[in-house]
Backbone bond lengths (Angstrom), bond angles and torsions (degrees), N, CA, C in turn:
res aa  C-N    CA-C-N  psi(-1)  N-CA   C-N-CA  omega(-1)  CA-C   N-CA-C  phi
1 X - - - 1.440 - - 1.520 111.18 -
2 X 1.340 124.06 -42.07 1.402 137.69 166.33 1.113 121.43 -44.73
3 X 1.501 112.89 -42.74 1.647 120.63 171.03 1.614 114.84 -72.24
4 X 1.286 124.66 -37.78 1.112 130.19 154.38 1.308 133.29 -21.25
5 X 1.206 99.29 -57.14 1.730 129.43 -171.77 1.426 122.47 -71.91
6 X 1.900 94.40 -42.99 1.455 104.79 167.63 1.700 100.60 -83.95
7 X 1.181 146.42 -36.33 1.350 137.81 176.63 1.757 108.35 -43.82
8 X 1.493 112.56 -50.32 1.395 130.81 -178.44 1.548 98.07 -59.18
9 X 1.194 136.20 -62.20 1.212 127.33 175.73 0.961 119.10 -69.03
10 X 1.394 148.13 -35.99 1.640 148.95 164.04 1.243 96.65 -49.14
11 X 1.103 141.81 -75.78 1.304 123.46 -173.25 1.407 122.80 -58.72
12 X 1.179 144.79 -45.95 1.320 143.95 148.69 1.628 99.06 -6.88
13 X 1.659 104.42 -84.39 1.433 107.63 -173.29 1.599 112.48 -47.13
14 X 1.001 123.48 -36.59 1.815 123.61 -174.21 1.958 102.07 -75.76
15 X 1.675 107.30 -18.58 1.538 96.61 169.59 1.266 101.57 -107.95
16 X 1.296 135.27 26.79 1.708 125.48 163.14 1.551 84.28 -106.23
17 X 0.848 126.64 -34.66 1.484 120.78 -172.48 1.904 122.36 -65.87
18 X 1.274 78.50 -36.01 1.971 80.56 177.05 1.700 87.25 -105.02
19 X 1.238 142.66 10.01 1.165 112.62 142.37 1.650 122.65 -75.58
20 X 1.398 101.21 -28.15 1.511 91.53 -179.81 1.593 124.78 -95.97
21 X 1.464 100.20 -2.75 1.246 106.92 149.39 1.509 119.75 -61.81
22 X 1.595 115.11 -45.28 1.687 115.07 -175.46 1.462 115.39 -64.60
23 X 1.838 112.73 -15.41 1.045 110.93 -174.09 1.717 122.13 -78.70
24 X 1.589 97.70 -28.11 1.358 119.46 174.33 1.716 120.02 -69.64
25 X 1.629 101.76 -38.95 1.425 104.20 178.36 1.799 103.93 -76.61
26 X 1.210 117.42 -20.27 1.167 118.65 177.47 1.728 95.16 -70.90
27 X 0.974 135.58 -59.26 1.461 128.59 -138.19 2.039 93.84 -89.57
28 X 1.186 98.23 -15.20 1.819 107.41 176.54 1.357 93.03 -84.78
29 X 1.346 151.31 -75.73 1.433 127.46 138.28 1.353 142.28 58.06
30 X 1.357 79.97 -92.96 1.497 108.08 -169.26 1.834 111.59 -64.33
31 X 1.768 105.27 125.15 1.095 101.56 -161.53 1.811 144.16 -57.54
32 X 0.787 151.86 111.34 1.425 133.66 176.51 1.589 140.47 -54.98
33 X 1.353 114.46 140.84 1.241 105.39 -160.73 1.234 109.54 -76.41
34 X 1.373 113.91 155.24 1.577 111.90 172.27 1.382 132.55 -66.32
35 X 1.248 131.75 125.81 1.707 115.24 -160.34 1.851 87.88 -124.37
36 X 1.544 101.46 125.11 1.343 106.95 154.54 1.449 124.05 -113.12
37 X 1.578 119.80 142.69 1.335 135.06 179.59 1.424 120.91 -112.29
38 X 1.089 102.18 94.71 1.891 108.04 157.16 1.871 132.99 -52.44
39 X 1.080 112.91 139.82 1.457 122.75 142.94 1.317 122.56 -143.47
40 X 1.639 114.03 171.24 1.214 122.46 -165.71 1.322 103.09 172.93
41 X 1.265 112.94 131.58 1.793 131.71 -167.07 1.448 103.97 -107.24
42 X 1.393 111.49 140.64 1.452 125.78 -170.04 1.601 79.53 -128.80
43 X 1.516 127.89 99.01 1.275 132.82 157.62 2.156 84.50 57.43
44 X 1.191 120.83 -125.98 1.938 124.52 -168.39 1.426 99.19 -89.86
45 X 1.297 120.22 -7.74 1.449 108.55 176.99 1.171 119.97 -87.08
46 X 1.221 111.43 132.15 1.755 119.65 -173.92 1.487 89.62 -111.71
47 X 1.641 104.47 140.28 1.323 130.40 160.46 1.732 119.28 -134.97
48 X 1.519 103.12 -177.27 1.428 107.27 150.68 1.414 111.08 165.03
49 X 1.293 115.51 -172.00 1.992 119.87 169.32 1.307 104.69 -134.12
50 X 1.443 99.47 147.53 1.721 124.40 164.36 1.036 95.56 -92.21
51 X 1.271 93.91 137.02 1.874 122.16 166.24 1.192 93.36 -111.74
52 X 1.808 111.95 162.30 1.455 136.15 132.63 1.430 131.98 177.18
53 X 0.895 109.84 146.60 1.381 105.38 -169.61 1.542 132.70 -34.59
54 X 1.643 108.54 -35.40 1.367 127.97 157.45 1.405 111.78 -90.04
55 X 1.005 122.64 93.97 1.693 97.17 -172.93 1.545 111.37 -122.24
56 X 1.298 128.86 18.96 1.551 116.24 128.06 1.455 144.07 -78.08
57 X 1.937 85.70 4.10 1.543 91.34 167.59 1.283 113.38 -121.59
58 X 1.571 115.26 -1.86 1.367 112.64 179.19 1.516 119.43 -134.81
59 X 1.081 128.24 -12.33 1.319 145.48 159.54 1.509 114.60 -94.54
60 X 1.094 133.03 -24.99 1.502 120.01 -177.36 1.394 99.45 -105.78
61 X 1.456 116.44 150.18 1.610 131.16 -168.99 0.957 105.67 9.70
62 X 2.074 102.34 89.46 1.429 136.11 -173.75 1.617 83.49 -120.75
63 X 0.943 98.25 159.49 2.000 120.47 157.73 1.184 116.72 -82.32
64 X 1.208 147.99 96.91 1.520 137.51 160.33 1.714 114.66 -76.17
65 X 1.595 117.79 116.26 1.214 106.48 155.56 1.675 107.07 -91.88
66 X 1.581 115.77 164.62 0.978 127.58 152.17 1.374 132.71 -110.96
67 X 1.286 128.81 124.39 1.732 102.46 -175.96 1.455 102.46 -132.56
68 X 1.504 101.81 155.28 1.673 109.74 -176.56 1.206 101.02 -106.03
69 X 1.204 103.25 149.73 1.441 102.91 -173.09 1.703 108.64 -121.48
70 X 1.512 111.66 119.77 1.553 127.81 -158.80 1.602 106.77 -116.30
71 X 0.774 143.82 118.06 1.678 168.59 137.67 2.029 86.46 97.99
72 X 1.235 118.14 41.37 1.547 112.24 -174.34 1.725 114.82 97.42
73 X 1.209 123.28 -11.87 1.189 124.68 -156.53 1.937 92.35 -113.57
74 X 1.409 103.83 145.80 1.339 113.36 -179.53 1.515 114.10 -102.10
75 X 1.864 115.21 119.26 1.276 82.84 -166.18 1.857 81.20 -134.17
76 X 1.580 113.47 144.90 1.291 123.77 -177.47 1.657 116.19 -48.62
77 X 1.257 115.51 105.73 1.538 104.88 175.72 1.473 128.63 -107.47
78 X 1.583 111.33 -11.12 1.677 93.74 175.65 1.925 74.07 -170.41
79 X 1.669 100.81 171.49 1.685 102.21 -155.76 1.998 63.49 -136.26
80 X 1.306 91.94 151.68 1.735 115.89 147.44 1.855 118.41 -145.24
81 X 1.105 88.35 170.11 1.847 105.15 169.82 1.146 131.45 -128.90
82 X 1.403 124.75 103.82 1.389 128.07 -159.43 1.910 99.43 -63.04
83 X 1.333 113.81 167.42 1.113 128.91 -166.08 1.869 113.33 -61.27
84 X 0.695 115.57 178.03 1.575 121.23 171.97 1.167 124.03 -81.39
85 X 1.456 125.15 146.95 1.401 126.28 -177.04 1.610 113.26 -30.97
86 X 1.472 147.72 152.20 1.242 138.07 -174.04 1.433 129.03 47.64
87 X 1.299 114.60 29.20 1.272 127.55 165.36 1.462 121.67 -118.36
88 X 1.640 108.28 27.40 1.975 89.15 -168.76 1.366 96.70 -69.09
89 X 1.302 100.94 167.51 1.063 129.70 23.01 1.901 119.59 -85.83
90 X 0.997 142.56 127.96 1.406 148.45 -165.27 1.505 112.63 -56.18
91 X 1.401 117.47 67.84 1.934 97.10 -157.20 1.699 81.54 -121.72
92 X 1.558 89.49 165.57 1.367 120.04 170.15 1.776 117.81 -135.24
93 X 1.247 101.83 166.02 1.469 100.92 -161.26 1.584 98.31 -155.18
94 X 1.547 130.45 133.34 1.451 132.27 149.21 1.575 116.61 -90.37
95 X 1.267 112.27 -3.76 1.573 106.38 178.69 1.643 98.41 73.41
96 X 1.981 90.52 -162.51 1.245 86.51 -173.42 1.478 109.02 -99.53
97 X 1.879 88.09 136.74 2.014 87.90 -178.45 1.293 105.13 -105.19
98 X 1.064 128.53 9.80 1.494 120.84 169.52 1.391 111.54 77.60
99 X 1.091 144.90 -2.98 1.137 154.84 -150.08 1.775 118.42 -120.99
100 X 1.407 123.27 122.45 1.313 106.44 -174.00 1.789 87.33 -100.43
101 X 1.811 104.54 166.54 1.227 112.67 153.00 1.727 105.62 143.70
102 X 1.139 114.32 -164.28 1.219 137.31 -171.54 1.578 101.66 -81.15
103 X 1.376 117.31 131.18 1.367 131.53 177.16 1.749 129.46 -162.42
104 X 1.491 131.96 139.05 0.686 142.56 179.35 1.577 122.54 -116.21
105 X 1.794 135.22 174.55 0.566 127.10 145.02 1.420 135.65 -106.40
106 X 1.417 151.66 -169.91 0.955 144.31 128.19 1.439 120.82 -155.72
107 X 1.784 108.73 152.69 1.570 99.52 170.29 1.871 107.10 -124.76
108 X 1.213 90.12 155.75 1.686 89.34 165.62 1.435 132.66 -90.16
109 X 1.712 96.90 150.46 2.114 98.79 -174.53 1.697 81.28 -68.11
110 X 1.634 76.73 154.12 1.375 111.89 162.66 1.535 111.22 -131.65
111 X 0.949 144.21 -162.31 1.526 168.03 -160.83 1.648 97.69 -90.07
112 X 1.250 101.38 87.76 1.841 99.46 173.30 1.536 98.37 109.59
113 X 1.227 121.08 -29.93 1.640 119.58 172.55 1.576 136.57 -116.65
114 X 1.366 112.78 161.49 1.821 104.74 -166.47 1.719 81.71 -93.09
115 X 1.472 83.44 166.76 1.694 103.16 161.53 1.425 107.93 -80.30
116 X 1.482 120.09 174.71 1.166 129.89 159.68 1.861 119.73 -157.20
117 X 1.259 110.03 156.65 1.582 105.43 168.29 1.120 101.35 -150.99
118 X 1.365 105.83 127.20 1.741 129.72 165.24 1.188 129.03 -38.69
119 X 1.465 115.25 155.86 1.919 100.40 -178.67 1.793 88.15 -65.30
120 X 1.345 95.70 -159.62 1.537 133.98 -179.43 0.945 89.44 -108.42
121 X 1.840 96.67 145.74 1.492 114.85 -177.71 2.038 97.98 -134.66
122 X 0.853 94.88 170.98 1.852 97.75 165.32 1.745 107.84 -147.02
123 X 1.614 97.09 110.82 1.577 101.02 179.86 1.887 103.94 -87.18
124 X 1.303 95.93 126.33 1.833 120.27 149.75 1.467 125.64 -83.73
125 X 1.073 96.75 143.14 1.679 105.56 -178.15 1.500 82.75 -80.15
126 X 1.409 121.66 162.09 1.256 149.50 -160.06 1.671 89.67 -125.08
127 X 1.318 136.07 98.37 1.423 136.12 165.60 1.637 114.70 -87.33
């Protein structure tokens, strides 16, 4: 009868257990919002805005990398942080880097959001 009892409860525990396993694969799941990233050169100044559909969770105090891209190869050149929750528009900015050339953006998914990376841009000095 004892073995019973613990069988009755072992299993219990092995179905709270893959319930809370289902709860986790559910919540890993669960879809992410779409996050888009801009750039655009004003003569060496690189800017842009995050969009998204959620965007106090995915557009506001985002990470922006930027990277230039040199003989084909992508290499990290300056980081920003889009504005704070209730401030869109969601933009970021490196100012002026002095620098002409080929550049992109991108940010990373996080928990509730997709990644994204920007077209390519090519900054001119403005003479």
């Amino acid at each position: 009868m004892k073995a019973s009892i613990v069988g009755i409860l072992g299993g219990a525990a092995l179905v709270s257990g893959a319930l809370t396993g289902l709860t986790t694969v559910a919540e890993a799941a669960a879809p992410k919002a779409r996050v888009t990233v801009t750039i655009q050169a004003e003569g060496v100044d690189l800017s842009g805005v995050v969009k998204s559909r959620n965007p106090n969770l995915c557009a506001a105090n985002r990470k922006v990398k930027v990277f230039k891209v040199i003989n084909g190869e992508n290499h990290l050149f300056a980081t920003d942080t889009t504005d704070e929750p209730g401030n869109a528009p969601y933009t970021w900015s490196t100012g002026n880097t002095g620098q002409e050339g080929t550049f992109f953006a991108k940010v990373s998914a996080k928990p509730g959001c997709r990644a994204d990376v920007s077209p390519t841009i090519t900054a001119v000095r403005n003479d």
